[in-house]
C-alpha positions in Angstrom: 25.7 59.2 62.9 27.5 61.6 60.4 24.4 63.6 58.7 26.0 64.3 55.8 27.0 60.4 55.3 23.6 59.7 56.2 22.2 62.3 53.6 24.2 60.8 51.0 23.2 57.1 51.9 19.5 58.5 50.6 21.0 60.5 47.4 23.0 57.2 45.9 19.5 54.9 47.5 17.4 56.9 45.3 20.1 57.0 42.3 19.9 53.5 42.4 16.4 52.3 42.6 16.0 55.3 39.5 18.9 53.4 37.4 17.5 50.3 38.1 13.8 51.0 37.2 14.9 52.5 33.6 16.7 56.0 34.6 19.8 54.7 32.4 21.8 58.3 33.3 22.3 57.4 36.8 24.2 54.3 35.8 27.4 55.3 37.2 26.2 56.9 40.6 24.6 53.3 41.0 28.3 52.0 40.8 29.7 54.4 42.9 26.3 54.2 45.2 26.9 50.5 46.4 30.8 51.7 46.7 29.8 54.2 48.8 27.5 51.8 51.1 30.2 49.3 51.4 33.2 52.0 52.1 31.3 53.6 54.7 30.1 50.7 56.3 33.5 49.8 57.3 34.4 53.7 58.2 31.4 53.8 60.8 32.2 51.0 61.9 35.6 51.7 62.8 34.8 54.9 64.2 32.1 53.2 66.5 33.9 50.1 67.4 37.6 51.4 68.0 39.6 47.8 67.7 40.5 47.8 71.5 37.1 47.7 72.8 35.9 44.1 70.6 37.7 41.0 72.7 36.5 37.3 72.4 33.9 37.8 74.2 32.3 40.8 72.9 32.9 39.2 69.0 29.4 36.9 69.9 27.4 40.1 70.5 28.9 41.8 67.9 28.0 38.8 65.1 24.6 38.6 66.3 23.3 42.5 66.8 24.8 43.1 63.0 22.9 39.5 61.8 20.0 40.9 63.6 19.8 44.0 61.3 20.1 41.9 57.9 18.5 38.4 58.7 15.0 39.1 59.2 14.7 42.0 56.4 15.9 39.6 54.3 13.7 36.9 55.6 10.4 39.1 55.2 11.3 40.4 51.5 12.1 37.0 50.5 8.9 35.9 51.6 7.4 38.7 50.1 8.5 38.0 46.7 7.3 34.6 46.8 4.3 35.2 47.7 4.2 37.4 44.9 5.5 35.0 42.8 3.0 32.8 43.6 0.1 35.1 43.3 1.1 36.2 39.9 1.8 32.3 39.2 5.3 32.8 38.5 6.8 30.9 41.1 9.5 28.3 40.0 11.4 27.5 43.3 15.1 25.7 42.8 15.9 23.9 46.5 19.9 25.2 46.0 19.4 28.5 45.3 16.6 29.1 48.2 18.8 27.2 50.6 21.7 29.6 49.8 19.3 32.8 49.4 17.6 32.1 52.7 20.6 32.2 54.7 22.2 34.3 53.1 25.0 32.6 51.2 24.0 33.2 47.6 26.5 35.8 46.6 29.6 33.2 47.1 28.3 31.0 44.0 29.3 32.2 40.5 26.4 31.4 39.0 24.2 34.4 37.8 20.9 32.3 38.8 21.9 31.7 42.5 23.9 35.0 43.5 20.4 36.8 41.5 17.9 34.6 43.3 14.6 35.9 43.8 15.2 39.3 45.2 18.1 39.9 43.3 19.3 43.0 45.5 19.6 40.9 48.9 23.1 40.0 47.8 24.2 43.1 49.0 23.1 41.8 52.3 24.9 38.4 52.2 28.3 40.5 50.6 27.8 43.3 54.2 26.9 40.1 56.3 30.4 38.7 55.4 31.9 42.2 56.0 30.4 42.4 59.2 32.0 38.9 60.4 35.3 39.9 59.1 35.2 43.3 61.3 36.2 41.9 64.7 39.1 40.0 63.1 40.2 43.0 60.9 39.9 45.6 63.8 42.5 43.6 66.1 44.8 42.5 63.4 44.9 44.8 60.6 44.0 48.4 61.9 46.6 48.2 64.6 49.6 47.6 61.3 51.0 51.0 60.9 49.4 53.4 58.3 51.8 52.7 55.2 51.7 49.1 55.7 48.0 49.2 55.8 48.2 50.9 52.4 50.8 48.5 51.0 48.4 45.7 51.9 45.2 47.6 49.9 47.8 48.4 47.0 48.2 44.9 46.6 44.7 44.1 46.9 43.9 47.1 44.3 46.4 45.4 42.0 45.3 41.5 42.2 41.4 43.2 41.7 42.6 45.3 38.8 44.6 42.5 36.8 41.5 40.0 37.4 38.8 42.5 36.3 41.2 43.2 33.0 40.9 39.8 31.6 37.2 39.2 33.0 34.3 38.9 30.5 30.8 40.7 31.2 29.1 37.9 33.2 32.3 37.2 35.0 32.6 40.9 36.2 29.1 40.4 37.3 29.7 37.7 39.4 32.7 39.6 40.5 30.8 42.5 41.5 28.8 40.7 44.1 31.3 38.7 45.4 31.9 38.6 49.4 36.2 38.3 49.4 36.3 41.4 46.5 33.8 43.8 48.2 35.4 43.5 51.2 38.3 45.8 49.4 35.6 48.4 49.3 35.1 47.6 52.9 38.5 47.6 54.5 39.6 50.9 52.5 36.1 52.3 54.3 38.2 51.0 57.8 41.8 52.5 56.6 40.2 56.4 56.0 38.2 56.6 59.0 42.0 55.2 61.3 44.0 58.0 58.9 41.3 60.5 59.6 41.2 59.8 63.2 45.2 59.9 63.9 44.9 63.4 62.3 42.2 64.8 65.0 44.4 68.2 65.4 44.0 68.9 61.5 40.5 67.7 62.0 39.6 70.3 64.5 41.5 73.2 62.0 39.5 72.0 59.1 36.2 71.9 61.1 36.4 75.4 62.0 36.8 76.7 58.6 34.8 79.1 56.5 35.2 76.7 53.7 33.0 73.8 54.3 31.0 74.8 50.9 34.3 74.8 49.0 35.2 71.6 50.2 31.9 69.9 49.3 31.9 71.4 46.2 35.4 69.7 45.6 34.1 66.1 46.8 31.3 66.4 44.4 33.1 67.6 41.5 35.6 64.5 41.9 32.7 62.4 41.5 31.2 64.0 38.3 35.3 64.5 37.3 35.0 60.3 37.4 31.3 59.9 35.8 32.9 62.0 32.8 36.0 60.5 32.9 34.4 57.0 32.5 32.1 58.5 29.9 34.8 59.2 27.8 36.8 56.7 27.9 34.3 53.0 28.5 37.3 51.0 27.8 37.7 51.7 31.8 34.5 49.6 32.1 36.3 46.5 33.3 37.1 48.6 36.6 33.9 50.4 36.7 32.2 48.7 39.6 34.5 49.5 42.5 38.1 50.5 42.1 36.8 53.5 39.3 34.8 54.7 43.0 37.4 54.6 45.2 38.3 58.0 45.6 35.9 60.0 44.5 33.8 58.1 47.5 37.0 58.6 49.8 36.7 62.5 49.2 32.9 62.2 50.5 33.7 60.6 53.7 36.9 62.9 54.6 34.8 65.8 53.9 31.6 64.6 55.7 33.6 63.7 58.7 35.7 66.9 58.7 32.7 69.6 58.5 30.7 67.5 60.6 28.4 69.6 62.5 30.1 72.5 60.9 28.4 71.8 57.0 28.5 74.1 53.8 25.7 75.0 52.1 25.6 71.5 50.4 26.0 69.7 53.7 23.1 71.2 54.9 20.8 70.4 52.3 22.0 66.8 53.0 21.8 67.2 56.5 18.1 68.4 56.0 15.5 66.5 57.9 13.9 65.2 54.7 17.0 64.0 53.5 17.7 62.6 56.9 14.2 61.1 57.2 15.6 59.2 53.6 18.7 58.0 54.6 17.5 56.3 57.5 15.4 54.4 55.4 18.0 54.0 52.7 18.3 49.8 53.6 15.0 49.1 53.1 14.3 51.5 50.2 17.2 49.7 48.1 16.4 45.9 49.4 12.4 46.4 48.5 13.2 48.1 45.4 12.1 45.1 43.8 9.0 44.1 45.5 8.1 48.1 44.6 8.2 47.5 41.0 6.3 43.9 41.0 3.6 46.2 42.9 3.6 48.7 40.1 3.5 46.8 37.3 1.1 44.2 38.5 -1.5 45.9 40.6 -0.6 49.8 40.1 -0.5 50.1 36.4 -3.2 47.9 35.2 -5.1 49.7 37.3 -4.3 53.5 35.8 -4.5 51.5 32.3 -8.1 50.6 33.0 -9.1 54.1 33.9 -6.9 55.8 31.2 -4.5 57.4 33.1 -1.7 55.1 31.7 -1.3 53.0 28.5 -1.5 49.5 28.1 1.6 48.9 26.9 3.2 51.1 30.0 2.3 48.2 32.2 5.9 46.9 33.1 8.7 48.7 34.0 12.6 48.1 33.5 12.4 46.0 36.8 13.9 42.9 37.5 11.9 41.1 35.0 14.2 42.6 31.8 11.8 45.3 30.2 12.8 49.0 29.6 10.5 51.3 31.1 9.3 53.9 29.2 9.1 57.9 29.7 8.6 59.2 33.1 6.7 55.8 34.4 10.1 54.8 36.1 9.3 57.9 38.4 6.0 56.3 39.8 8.0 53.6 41.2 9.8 55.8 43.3 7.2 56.7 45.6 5.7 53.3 45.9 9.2 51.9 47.0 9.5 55.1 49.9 5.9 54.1 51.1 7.1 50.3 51.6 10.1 51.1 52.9 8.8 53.6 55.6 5.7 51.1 56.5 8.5 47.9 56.9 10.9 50.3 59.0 8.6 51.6 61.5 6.1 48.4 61.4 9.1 45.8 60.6 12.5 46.3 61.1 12.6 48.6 64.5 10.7 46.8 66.5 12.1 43.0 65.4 15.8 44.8 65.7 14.7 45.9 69.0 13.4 42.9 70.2 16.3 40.4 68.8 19.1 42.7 70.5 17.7 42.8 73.9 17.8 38.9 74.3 
């Protein structure tokens, strides 16, 4: 693992759950957040798995080690959420959309009531699950292409995306956004920088001995803020906001991350700190229980701080997933209660089940 990568997988985690639960100024590093996890999904991956070393035989393995890290996460917050659902006696169940929820089909259907279903951020586990089972094929018939042809190919891609996103309304962007065949852009341009990065090991090795690894953080980062202000200027680029605004500044993150690694600036240090490290590798399960988080605040935790005047009644809910806006600084009590879950499901949950499925 790359510990600068790793220390931004918790920065744009904790950017989004923020955004999400009312923090309205980290809209745009929630874009360029899920960006991020997709595009370095596929760079790790084709660092790790070179294209030579997955055959036939190893593609089996391959499928069910990755469906091993998604599938039973999923399974336990979808199960938490209905119980939750049911305690609170909200629970409407629709047969279709639990069908495609539980195995993990939802975010194929355009309709915002299916691909949103009950813990609306587990599409981002059916759009990686698709990625994942598109690896093994990409790896032996795409990476090998030679370097401009791969970028002709993602040119085109770019192009089809960016026309289709033009003339798309709000709710169709949406659907868009979560759809398995247009994130896997994000995902195979995550592949293409980590094969450019790796045919230039000799400029790698100069680069990783600089003095400059501060500079060139500082450079990454200011191309992201360069792109949150640029968008803020001008939201007619809103249409192309979700992925393809992200492309590069997320690109610079990666190069640079991969190029000091080891050898981090001052900035790569702070993200390769071990509480920042400690973050990221819970970053999954703090952005897939974000939900289940807020239900617990603003069913169980608030009404208790109400009753003994710590918080006021009309504080109760937060921006969650049920619609409201949170108000002042409550959105930051969420925070912790989504680390504590996500710690106690890692360690009690998802290591030892992860464990267990990939020995059999």
């Amino acid at each position: 693992m790359i510990r600068t990568i790793n220390g931004w997988r918790a920065v744009f985690a904790l950017m989004i759950v923020l955004f999400h639960v009312g923090a309205t100024s980290f809209e745009e590093m929630t874009w360029a957040g899920v960006t991020f996890f997709l595009m370095a999904s596929g760079f790790l991956l084709a660092m790790k798995h070179p294209f030579e070393q997955l055959d036939s035989q190893s593609y089996r393995r391959f499928a069910w080690n990755h469906a091993a890290k998604l599938f039973p996460l999923h399974w336990l917050t979808l199960a938490l959420w209905l119980i939750a659902m049911a305690v609170l006696g909200m629970l409407a169940i629709k047969p279709l959309a639990l069908c495609l929820n539980a195995t993990l089909l939802h975010s194929w259907s355009l309709s915002h009531s299916i691909y949103f279903s009950f813990n609306k951020f587990s599409w981002f586990l059916s759009t990686l699950l698709f990625c994942y089972l598109c690896y093994p094929l990409l790896a032996k018939r795409f990476t090998p292409l030679p370097t401009p042809i791969k970028l002709l190919i993602i040119a085109v891609l770019a192009i089809i995306d960016f026309i289709v996103l033009a003339g798309t309304d709000d709710y169709g962007r949406t659907a868009l956004y979560v759809f398995p065949p247009v994130r896997l852009i994000d995902f195979i341009i995550g592949m293409t920088l980590a094969d450019v990065c790796q045919d230039r090991s000799n400029k790698m090795q100069v680069l990783g001995k600089s003095p400059n690894g501060t500079d060139a953080e500082l450079i990454s980062i200011a191309i992201l803020a360069a792109t949150v202000m640029l968008f803020r200027s001008y939201p007619s680029l809103l249409p192309w906001s979700d992925a393809i605004l992200w492309w590069v500044p997320v690109a610079s993150i990666l190069v640079v991350s991969l190029f000091y690694d080891k050898r981090e600036g001052f900035i790569g240090r702070i993200l390769a700190s071990k509480p920042l490290q400690w973050l990221g590798n819970i970053s999954f399960e703090i952005f897939i229980l974000q939900g289940i988080a807020a239900l617990v605040y603003n069913y169980w935790v608030a009404p208790v701080m109400a009753h003994i005047g710590l918080q006021r009644v009309y504080d109760y809910v937060a921006a969650d997933l049920l619609g409201a806006s949170a108000p002042g600084l409550i959105v930051w009590l969420i925070l912790p209660i989504d680390i504590l879950l996500a710690w106690a499901v890692n360690r009690l949950f998802t290591k030892p089940v992860t464990r267990l499925l990939r020995r059999g």
